[in-house]
N, C-alpha and C positions, 0 to 999 in steps of 0.2 A: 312036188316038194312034200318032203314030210312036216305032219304036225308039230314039233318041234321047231322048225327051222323057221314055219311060218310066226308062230311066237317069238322066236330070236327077234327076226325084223322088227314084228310089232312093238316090241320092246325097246329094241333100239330107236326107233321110231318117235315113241313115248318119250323118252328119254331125253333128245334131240328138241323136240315142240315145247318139252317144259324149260329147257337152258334156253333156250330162245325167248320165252316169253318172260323168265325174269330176268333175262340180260339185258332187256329193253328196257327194264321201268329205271325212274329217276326218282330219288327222294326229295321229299320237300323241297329240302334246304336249295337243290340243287335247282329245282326252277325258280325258286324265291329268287337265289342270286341272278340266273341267267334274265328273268325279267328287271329286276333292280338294274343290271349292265344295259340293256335295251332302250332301258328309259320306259318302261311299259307298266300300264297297271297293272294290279292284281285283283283287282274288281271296277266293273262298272255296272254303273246302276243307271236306269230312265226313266222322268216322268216321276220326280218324289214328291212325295204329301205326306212329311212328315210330321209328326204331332207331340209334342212330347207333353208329361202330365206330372205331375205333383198333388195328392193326395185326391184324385180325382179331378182335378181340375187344371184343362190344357193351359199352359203356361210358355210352350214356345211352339209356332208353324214356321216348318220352311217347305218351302216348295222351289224346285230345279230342273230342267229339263235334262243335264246329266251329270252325272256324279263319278269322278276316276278317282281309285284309292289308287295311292302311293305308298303304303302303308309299309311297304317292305324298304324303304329307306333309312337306314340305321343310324346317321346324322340328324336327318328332319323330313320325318313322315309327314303327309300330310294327304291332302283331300280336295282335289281341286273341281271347279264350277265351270267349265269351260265355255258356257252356254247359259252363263248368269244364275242369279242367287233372288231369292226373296224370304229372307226373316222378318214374321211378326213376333214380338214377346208381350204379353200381357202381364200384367201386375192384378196382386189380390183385387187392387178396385176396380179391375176391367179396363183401364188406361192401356194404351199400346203403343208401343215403338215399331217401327217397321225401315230395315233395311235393305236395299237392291239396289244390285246392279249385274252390271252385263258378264262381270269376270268375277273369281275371288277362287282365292285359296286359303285354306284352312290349315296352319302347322300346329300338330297334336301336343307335340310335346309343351309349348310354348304358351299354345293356346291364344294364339294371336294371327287373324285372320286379314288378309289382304283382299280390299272389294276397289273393283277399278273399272273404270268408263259408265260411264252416267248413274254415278251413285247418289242415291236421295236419301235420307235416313231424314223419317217425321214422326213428331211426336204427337200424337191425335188425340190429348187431351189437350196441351198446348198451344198447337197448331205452332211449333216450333220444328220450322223443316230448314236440311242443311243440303246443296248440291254440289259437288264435287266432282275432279275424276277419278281423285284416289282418297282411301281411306283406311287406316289402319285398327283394328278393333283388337283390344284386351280383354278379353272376354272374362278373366280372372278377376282384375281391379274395374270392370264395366266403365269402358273410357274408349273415345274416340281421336283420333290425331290424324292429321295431315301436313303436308308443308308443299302443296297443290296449290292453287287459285282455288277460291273458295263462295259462295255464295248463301247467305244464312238469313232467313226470316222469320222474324217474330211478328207478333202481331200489330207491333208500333215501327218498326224500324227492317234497311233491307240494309246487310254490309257483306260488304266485298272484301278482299283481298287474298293475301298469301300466306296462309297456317293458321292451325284451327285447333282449338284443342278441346274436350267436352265429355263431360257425365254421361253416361249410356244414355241415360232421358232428355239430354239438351236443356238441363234446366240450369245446368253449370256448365258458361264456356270463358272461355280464353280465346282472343284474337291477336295473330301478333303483327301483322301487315296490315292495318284496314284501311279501306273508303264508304263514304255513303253519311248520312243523315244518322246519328243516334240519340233519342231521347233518353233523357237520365233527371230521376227524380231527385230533389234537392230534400 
């Protein structure tokens, strides 16, 4: 063969390997949707410690053993815990809330997060703890709710019942089912 001809090939060759390999790729959008259709994340994360800060000083820890973004959901993204959740938040005087449990899901837009089976949320200056198995959080207006069977101890008093409503720090609740023993100041 002459040199010529050899070049022809090679070029055609060329030519061939390049329409092949961009006729493969897929744009964003287009695995965005096909995960979004699947039901699949688009991130997972393991094993978090995460910290967040305010002018030098940590103000929220959560810690998860895994983390699936749903992010690509164009009704209601969200962030789910599939493997349980634990937030502590701290206040300037070092007082802390701390919530966990086994499941939760976080919706972005809303900002309103769902924590279910064996949820505790305690307040460890108070020593005002609440157990549950569901619980809905506002993280916006800092407010707790359920309408679960419910379990709540103060330091005088233990009440039971069915729905619960409460201030991120449990220093303001609402009961709307209850039983149990409550002390009340005259």
């Amino acid at each position: 063969m002459t040199k010529s001809v050899v070049n022809h090939i090679k070029s055609i060759a060329t030519v061939f390997t390049v329409t092949m390999l961009f006729s493969c790729t897929n744009n964003a959008k287009e695995v965005h949707d096909f995960l979004a259709d699947k039901n699949l994340p688009i991130g997972e994360a393991y094993n978090i410690n995460h910290k967040h800060t305010d002018s030098g000083r940590i103000n929220v820890k959560m810690k998860a053993p895994v983390m699936l973004d749903f992010g690509n959901r164009n009704e209601h993204p969200y962030s789910e815990f599939p493997k349980g959740i634990k937030i502590t938040s701290i206040d300037k005087n070092g007082d802390s809330i701390t919530i966990e449990g086994d499941y939760a899901r976080n919706y972005k837009k809303t900002e309103i997060s769902e924590i279910k089976n064996n949820v505790i949320i305690f307040n460890h200056a108070q020593k005002n703890k609440l157990v549950t198995d569901q619980v809905y959080w506002d993280s916006k207006s800092h407010y707790y709710f359920t309408e679960k069977k419910f379990t709540f101890y103060t330091l005088t008093d233990t009440i039971k019942g069915v729905g619960f409503e409460a201030s991120e720090d449990l220093t303001n609740w609402w009961v709307k089912n209850q039983s149990g023993v409550i002390n009340i100041k005259e």
